[in-house]
MDTraj code that builds the backbone (N, CA, C; nanometers):
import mdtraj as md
import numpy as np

residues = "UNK UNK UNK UNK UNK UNK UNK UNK UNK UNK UNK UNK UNK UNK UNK UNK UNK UNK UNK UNK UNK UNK UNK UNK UNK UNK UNK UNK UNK UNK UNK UNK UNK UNK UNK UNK UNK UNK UNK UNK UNK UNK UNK UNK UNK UNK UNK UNK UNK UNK UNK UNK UNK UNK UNK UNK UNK UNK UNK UNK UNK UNK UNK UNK UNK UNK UNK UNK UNK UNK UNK UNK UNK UNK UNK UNK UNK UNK UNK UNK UNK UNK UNK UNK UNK UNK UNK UNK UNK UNK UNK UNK UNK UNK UNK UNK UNK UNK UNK UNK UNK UNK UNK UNK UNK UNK UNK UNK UNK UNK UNK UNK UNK UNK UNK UNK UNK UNK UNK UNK UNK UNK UNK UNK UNK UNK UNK UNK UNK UNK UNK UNK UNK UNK UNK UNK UNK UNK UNK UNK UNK UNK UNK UNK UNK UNK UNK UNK UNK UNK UNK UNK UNK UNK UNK UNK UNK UNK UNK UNK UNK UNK UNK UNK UNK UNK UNK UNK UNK UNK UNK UNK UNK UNK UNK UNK UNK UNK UNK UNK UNK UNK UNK UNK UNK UNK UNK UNK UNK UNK UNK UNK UNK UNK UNK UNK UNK UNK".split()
xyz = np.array([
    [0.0847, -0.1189, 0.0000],
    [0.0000, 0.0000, 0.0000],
    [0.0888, 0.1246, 0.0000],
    [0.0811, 0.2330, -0.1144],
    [0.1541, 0.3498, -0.0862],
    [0.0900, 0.4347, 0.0166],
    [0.1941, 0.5254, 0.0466],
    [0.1469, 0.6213, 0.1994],
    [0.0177, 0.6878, 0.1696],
    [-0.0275, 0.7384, 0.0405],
    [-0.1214, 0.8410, 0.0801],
    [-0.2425, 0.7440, 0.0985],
    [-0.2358, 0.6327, 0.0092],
    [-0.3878, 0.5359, 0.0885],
    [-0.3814, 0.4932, 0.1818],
    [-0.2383, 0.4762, 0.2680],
    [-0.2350, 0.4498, 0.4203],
    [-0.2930, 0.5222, 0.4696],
    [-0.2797, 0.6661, 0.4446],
    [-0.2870, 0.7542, 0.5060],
    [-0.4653, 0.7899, 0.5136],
    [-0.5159, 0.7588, 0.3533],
    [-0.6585, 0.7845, 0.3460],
    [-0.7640, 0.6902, 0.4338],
    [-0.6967, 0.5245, 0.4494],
    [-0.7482, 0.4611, 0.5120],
    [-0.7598, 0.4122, 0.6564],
    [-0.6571, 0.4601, 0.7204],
    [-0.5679, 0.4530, 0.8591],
    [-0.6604, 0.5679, 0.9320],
    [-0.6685, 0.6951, 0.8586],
    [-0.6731, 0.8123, 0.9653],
    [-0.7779, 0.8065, 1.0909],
    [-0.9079, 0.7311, 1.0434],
    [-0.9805, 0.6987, 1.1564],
    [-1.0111, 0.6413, 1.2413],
    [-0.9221, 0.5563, 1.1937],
    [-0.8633, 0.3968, 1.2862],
    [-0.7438, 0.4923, 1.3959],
    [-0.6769, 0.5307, 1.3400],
    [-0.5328, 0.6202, 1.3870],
    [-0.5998, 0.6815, 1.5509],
    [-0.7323, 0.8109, 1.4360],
    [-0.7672, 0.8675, 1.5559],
    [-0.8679, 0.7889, 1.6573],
    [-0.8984, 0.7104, 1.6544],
    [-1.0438, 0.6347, 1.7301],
    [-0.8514, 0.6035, 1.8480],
    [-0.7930, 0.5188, 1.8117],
    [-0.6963, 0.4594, 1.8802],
    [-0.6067, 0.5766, 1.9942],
    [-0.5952, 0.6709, 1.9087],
    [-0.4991, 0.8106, 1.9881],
    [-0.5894, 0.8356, 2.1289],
    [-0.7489, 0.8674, 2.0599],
    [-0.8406, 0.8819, 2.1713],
    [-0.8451, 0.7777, 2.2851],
    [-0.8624, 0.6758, 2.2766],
    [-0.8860, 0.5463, 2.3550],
    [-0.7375, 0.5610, 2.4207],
    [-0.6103, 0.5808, 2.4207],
    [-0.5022, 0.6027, 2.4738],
    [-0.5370, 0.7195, 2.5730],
    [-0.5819, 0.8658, 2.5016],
    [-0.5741, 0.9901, 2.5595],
    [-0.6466, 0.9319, 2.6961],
    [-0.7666, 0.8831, 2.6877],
    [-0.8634, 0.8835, 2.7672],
    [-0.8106, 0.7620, 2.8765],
    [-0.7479, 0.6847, 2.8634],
    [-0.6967, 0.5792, 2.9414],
    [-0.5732, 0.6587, 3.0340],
    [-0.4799, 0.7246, 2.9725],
    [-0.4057, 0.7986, 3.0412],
    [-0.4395, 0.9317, 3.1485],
    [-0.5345, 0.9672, 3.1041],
    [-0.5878, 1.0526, 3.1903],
    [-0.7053, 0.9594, 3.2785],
    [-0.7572, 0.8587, 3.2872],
    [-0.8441, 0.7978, 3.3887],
    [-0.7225, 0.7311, 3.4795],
    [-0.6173, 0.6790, 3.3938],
    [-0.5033, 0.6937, 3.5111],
    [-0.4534, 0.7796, 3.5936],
    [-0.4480, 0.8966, 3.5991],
    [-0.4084, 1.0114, 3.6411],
    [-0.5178, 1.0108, 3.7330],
    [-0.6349, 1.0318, 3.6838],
    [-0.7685, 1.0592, 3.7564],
    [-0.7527, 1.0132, 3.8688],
    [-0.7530, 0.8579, 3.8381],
    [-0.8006, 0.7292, 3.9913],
    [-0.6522, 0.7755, 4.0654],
    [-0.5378, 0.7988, 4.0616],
    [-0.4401, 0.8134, 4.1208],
    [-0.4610, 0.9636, 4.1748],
    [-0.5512, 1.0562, 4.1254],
    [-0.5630, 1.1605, 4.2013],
    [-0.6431, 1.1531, 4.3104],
    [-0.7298, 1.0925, 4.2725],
    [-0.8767, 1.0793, 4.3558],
    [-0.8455, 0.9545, 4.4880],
    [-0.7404, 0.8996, 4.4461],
    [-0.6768, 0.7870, 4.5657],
    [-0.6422, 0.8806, 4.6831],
    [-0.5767, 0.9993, 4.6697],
    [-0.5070, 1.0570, 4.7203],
    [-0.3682, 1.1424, 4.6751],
    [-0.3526, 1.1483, 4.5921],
    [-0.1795, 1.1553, 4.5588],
    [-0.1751, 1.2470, 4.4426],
    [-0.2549, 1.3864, 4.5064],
    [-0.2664, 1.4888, 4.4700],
    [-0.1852, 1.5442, 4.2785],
    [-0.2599, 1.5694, 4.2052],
    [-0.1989, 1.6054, 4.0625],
    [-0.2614, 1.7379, 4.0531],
    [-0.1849, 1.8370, 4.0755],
    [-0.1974, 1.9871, 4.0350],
    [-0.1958, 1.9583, 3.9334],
    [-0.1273, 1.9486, 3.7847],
    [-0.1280, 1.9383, 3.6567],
    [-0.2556, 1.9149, 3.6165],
    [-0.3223, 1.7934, 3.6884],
    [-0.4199, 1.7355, 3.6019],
    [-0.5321, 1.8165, 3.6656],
    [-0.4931, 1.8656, 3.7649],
    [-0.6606, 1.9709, 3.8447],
    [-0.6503, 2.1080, 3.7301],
    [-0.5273, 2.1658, 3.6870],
    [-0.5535, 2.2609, 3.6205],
    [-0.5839, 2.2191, 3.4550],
    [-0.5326, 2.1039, 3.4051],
    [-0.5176, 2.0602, 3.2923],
    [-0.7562, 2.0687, 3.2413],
    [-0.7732, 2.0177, 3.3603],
    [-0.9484, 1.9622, 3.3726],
    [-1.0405, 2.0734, 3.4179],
    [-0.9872, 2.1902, 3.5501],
    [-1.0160, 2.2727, 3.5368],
    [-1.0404, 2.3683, 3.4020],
    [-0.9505, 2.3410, 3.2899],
    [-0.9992, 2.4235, 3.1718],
    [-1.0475, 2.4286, 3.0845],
    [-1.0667, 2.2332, 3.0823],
    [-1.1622, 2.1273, 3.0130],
    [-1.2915, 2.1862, 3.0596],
    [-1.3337, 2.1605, 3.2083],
    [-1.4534, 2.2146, 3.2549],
    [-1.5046, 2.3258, 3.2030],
    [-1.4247, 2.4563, 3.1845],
    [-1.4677, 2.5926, 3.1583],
    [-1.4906, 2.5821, 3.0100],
    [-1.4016, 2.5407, 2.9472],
    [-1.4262, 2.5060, 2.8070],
    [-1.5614, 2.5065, 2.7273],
    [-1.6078, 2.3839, 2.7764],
    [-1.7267, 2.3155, 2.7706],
    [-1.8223, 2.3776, 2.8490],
    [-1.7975, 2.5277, 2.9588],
    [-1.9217, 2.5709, 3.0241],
    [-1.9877, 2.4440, 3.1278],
    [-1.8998, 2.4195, 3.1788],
    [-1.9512, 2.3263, 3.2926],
    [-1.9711, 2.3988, 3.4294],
    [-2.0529, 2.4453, 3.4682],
    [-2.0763, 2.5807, 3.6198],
    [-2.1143, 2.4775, 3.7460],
    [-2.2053, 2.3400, 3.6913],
    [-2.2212, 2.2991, 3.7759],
    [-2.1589, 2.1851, 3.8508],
    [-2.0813, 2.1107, 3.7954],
    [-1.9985, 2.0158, 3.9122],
    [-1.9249, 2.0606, 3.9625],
    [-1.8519, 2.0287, 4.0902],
    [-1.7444, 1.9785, 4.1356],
    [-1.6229, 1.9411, 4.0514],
    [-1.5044, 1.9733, 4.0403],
    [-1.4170, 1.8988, 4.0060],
    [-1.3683, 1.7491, 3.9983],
    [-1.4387, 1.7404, 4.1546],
    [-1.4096, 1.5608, 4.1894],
    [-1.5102, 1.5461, 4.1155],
    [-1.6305, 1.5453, 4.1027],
    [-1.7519, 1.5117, 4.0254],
    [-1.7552, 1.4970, 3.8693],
    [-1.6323, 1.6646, 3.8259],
    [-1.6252, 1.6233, 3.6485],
    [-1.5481, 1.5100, 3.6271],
    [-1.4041, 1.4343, 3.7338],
    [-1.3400, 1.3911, 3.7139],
    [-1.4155, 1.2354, 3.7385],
    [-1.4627, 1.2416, 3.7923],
    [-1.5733, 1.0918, 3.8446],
    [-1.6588, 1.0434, 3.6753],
    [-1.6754, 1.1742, 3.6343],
    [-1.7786, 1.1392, 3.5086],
    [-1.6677, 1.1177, 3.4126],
    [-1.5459, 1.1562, 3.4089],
    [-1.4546, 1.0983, 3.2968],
    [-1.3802, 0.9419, 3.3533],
    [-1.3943, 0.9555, 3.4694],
    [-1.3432, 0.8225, 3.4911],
    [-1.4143, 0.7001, 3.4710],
    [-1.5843, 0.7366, 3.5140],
    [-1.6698, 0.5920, 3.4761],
    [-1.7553, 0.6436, 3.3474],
    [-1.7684, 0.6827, 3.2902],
    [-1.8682, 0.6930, 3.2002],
    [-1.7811, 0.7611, 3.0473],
    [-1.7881, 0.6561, 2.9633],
    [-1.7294, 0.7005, 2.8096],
    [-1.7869, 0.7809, 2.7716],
    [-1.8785, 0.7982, 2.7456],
    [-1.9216, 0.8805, 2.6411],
    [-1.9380, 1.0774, 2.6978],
    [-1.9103, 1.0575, 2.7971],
    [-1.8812, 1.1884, 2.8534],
    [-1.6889, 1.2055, 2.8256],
    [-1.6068, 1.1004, 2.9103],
    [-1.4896, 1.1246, 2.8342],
    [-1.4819, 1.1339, 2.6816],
    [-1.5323, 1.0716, 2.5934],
    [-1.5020, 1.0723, 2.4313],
    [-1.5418, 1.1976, 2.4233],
    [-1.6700, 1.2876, 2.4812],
    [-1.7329, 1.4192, 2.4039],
    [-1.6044, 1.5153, 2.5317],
    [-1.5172, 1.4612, 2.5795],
    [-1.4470, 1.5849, 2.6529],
    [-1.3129, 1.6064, 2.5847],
    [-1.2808, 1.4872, 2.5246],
    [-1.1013, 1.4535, 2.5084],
    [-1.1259, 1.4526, 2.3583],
    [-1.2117, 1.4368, 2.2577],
    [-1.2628, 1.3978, 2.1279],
    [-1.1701, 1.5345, 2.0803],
    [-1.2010, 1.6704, 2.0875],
    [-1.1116, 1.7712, 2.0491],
    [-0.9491, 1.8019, 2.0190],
    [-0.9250, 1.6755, 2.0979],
    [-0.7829, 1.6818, 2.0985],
    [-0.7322, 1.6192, 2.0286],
    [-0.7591, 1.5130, 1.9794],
    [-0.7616, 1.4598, 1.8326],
    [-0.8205, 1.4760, 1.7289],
    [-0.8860, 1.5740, 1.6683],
    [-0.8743, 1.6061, 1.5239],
    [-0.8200, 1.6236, 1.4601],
    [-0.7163, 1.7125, 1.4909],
    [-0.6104, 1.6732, 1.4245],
    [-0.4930, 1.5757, 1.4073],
    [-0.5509, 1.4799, 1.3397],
    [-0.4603, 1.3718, 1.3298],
    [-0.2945, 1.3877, 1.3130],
    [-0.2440, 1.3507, 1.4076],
    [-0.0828, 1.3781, 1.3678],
    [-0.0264, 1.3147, 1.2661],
    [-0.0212, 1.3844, 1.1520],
    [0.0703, 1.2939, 1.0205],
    [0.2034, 1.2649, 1.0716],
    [0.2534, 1.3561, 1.1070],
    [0.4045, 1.2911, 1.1577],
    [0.3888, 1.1415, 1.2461],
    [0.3242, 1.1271, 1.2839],
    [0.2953, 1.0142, 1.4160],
    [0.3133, 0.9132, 1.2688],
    [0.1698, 0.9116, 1.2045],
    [0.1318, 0.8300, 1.1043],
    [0.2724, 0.7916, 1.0194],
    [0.3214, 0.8837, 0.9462],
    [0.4451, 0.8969, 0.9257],
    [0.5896, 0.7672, 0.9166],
    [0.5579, 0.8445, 1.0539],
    [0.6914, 0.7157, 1.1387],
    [0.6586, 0.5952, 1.1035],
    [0.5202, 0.6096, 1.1604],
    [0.4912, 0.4093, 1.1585],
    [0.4792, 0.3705, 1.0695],
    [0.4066, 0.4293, 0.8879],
    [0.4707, 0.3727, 0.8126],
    [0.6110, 0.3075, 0.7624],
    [0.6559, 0.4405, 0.7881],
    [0.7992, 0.4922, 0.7644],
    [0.8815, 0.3268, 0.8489],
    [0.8477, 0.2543, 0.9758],
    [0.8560, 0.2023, 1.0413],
    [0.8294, 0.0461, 1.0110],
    [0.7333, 0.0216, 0.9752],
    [0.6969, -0.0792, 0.9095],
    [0.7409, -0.1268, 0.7604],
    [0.8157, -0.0189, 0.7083],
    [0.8970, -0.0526, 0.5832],
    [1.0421, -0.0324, 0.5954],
    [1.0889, -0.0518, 0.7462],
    [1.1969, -0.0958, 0.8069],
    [1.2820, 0.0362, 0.7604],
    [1.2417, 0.1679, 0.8087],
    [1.2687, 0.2832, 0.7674],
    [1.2638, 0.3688, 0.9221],
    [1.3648, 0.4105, 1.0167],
    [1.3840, 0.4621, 1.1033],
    [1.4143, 0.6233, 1.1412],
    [1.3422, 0.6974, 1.1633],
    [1.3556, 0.8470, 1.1928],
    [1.4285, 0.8258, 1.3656],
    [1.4667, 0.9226, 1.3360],
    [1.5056, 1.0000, 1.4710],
    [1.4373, 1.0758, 1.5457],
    [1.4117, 1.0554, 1.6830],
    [1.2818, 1.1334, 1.7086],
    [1.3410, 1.2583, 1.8114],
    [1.3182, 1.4011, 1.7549],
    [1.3734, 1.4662, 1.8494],
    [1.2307, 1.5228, 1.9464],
    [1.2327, 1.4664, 2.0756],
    [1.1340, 1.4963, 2.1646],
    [1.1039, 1.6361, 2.2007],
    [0.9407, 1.6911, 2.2077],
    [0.9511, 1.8178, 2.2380],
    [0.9001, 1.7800, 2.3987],
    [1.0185, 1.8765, 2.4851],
    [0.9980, 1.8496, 2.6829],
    [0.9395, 1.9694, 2.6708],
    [0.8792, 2.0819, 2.6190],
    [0.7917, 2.1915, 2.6549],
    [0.6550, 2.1795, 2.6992],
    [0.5993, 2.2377, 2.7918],
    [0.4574, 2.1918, 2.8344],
    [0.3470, 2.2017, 2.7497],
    [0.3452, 2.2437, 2.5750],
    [0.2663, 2.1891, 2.5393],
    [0.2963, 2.0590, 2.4531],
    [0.3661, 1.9664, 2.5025],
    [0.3791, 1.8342, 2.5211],
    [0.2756, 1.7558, 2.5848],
    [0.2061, 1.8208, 2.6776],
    [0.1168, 1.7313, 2.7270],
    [-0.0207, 1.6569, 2.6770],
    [-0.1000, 1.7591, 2.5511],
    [-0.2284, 1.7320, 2.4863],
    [-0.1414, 1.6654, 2.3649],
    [-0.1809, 1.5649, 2.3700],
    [-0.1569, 1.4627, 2.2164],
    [-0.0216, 1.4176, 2.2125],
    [-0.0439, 1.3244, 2.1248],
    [0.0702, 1.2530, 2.0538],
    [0.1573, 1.3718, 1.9569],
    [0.0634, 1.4202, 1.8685],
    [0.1229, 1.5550, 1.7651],
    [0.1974, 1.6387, 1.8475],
    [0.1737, 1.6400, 1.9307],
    [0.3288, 1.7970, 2.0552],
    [0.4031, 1.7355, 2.0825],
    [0.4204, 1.5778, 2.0782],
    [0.5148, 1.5500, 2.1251],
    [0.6609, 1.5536, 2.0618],
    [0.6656, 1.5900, 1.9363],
    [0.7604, 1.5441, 1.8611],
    [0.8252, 1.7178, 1.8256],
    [0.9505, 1.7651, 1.8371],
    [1.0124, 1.9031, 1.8009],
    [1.0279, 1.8708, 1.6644],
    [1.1325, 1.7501, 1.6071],
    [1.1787, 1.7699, 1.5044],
    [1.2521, 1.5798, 1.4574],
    [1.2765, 1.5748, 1.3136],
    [1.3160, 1.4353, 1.3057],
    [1.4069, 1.4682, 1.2182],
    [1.5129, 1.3745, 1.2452],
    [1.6142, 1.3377, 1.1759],
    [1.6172, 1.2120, 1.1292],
    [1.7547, 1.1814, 0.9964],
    [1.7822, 1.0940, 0.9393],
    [1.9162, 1.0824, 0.8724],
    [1.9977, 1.0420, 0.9366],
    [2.1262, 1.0660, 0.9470],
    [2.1869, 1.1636, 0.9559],
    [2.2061, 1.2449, 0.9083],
    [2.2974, 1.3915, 0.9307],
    [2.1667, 1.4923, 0.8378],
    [2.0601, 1.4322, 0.8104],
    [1.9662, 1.5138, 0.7259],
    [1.8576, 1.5486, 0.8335],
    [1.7847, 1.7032, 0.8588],
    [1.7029, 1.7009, 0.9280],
    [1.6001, 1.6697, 0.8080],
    [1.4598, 1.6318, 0.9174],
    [1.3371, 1.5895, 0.8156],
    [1.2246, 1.6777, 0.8568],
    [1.2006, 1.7402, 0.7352],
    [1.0506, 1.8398, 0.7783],
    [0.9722, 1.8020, 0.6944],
    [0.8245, 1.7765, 0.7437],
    [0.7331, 1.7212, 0.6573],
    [0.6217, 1.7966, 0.6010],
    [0.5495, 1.7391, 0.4788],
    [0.4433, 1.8410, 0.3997],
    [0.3416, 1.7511, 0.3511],
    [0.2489, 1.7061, 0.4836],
    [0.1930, 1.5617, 0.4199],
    [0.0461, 1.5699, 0.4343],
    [-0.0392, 1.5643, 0.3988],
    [-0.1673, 1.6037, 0.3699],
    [-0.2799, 1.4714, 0.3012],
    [-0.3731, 1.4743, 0.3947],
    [-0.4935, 1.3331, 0.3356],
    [-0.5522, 1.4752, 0.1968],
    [-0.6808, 1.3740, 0.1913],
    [-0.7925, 1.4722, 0.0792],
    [-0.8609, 1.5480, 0.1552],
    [-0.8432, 1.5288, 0.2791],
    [-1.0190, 1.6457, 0.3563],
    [-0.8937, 1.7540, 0.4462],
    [-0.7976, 1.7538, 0.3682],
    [-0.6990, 1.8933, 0.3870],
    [-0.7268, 2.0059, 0.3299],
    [-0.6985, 2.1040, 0.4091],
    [-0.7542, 2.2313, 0.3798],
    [-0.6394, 2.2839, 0.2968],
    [-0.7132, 2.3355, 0.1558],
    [-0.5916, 2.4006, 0.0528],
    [-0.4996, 2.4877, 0.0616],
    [-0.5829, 2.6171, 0.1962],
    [-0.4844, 2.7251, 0.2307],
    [-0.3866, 2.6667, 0.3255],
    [-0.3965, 2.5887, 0.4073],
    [-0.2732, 2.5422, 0.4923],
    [-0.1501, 2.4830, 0.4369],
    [-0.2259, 2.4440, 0.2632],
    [-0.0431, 2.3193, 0.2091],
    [-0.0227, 2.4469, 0.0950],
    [-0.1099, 2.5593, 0.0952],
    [-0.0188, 2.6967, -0.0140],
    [0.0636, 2.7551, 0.1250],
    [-0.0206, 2.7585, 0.2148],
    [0.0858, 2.8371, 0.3069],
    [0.2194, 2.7758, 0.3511],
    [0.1799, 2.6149, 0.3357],
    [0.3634, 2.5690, 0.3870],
    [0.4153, 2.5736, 0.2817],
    [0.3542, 2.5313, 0.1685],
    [0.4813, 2.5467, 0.0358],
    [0.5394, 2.7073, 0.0692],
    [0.4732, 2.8042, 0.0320],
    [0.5056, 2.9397, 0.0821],
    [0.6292, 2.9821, 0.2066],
    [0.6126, 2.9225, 0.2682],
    [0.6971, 2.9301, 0.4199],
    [0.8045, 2.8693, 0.3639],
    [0.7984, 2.7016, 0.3318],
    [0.9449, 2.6836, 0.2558],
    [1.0200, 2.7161, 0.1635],
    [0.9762, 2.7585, 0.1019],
    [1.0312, 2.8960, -0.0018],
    [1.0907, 2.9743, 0.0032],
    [1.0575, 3.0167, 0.1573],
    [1.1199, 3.1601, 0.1555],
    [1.1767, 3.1485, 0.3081],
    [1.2391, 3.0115, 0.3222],
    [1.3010, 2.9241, 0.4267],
    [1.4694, 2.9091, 0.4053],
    [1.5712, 2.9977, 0.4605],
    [1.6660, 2.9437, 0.4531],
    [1.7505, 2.7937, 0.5103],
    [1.7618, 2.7138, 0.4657],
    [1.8027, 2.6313, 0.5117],
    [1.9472, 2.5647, 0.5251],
    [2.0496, 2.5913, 0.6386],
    [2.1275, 2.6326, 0.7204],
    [2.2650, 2.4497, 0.7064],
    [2.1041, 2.3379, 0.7504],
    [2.1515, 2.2540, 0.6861],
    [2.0893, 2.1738, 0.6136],
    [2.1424, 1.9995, 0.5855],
    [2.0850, 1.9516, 0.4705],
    [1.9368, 1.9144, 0.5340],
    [1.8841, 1.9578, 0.4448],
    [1.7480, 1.8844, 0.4808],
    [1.6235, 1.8103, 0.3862],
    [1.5532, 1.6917, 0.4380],
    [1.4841, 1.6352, 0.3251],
    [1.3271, 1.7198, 0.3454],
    [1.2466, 1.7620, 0.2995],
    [1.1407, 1.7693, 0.2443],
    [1.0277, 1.6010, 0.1984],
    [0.9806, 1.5837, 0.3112],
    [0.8743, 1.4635, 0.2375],
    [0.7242, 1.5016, 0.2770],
    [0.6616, 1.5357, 0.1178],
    [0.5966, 1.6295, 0.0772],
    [0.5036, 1.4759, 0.0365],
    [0.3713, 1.4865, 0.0255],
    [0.3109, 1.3713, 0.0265],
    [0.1924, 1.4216, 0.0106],
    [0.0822, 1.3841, -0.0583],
    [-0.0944, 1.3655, -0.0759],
    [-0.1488, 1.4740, -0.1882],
    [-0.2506, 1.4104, -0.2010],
    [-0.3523, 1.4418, -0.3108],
    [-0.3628, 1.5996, -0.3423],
    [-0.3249, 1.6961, -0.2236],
    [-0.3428, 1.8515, -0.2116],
    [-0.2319, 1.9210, -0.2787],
    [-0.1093, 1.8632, -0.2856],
    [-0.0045, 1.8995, -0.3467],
    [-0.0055, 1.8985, -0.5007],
    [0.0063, 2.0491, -0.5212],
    [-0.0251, 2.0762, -0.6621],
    [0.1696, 2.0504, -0.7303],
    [0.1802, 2.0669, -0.8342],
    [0.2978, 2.0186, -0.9090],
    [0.3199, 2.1524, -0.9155],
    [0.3062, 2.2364, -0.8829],
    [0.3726, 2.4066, -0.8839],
    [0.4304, 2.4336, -0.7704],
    [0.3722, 2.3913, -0.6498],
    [0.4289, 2.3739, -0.5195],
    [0.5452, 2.2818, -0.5105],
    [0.5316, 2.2052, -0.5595],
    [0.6707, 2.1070, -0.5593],
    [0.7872, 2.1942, -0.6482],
    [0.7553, 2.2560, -0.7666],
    [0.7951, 2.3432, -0.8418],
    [0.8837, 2.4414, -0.7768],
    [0.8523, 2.4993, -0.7134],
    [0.8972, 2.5857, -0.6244],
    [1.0067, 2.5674, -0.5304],
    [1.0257, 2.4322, -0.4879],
    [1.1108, 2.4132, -0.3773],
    [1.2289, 2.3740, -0.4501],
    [1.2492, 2.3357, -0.6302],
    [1.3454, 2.2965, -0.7174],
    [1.4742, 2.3440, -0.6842],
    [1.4896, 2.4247, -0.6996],
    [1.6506, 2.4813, -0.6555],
    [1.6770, 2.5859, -0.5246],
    [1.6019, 2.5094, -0.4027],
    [1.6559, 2.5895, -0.2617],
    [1.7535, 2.4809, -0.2516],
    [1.8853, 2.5501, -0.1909],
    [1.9980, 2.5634, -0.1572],
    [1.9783, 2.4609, 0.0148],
    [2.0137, 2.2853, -0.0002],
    [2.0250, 2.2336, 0.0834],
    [1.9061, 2.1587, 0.1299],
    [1.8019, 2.1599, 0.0220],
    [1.7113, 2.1029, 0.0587],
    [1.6399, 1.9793, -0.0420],
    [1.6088, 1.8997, -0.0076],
    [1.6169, 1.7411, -0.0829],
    [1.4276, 1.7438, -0.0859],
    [1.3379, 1.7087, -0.2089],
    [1.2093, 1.6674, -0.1765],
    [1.1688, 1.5562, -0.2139],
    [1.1228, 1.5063, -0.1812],
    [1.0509, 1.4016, -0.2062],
    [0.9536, 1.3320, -0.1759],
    [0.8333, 1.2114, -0.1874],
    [0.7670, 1.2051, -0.1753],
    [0.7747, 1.0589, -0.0803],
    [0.7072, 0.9855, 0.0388],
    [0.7084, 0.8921, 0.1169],
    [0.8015, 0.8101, 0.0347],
    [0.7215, 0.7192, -0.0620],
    [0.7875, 0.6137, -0.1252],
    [0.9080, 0.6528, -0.1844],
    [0.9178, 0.8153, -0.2280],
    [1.0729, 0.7409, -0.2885],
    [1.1657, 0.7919, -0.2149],
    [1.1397, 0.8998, -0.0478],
    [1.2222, 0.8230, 0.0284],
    [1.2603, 0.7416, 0.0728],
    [1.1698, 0.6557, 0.0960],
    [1.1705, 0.4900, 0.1537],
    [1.2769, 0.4388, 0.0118],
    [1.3168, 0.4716, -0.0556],
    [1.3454, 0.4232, -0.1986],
    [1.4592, 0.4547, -0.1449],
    [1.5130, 0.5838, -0.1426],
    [1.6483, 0.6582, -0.1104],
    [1.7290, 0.6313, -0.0213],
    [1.6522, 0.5706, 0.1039],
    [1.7105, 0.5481, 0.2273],
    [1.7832, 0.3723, 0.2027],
    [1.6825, 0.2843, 0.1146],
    [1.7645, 0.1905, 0.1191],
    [1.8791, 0.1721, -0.0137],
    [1.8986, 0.2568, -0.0893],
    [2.0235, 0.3203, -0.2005],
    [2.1385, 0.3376, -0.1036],
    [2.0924, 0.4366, 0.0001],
    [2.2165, 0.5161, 0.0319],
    [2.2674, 0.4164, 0.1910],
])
top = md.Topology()
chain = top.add_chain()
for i, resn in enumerate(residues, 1):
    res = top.add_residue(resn, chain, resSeq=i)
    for name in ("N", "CA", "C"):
        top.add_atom(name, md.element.get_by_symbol(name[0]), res)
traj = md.Trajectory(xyz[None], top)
């Protein structure tokens, strides 16, 4: 299967799975708060969940009671935080499964904490950094003119690959990135192609 039908067919499987994690990790947190063993993080993290959503009337222990036993109140609380599906996540694990290894440079900043997608600063691949431009079909057009745009007019300091990927990517945008100075593009598969050449 090439990446972008991974990508077309995976994404809701991807996100149903990210959620069912989010929500397990935080009912962990929960029952370990509510044991006793106090989590400021997670009182302010839920405190803003609550306000969010216009919640005036529980308790804190009470919103946290309703995410701990009852799904469908966690899915309609934590559901926001996955829409946006992290392509980079997706990415890897292709990238991973065709025995193709990134480097993962971790982001430790506190918005690290909502999702899988914050977690990641930046990826490498051997001495090449990797910045990505990867897009399903229910991508919004102004967001992949605005990154082609940004890389364009991107100096780039060192070598770096470009893996530029999906149905939104017009052949003028790729056009564009032809002769920047240090920068490699290509598309999933024929990095996966490149990596086992070199």
């Amino acid at each position: 299967m090439i990446f972008i039908d991974y990508i077309e067919t995976n994404t809701n499987d991807y996100r149903k799975k990210w959620l069912d994690k989010l929500i397990a990790e935080y009912r962990i947190r929960i029952k370990s708060h509510l044991e006793g063993n106090r989590d400021k993080d997670l009182e302010k993290e839920l405190e803003k969940k609550k306000s969010t959503i216009m919640n005036t009337e529980d308790t804190l222990e009470r919103f946290m009671n309703g995410i701990l036993k009852v799904d469908m109140i966690a899915q309609a609380i934590f559901e926001p935080n996955t829409r946006n599906v992290p392509k980079d996540m997706m990415l890897i694990e292709y990238l991973r499964e065709n025995n193709v290894e990134l480097e993962i440079i971790p982001n430790t900043s506190k918005s690290a904490n909502f999702g899988s997608h914050a977690s990641i600063k930046g990826l490498k691949y051997n001495n090449y950094k990797i910045e990505t431009a990867i897009w399903s079909s229910k991508s919004n057009d102004a967001g992949v003119y605005n990154k082609f745009r940004k890389i364009k007019n991107k100096t780039y300091k060192n070598p770096t690959i470009l893996i530029a990927d999906g149905p939104k990517i017009k052949d003028e945008y790729l056009e564009s990135t032809k002769d920047i100075y240090n920068l490699k593009v290509m598309n999933v598969d024929q990095f996966i192609k490149w990596v086992k050449q070199n």
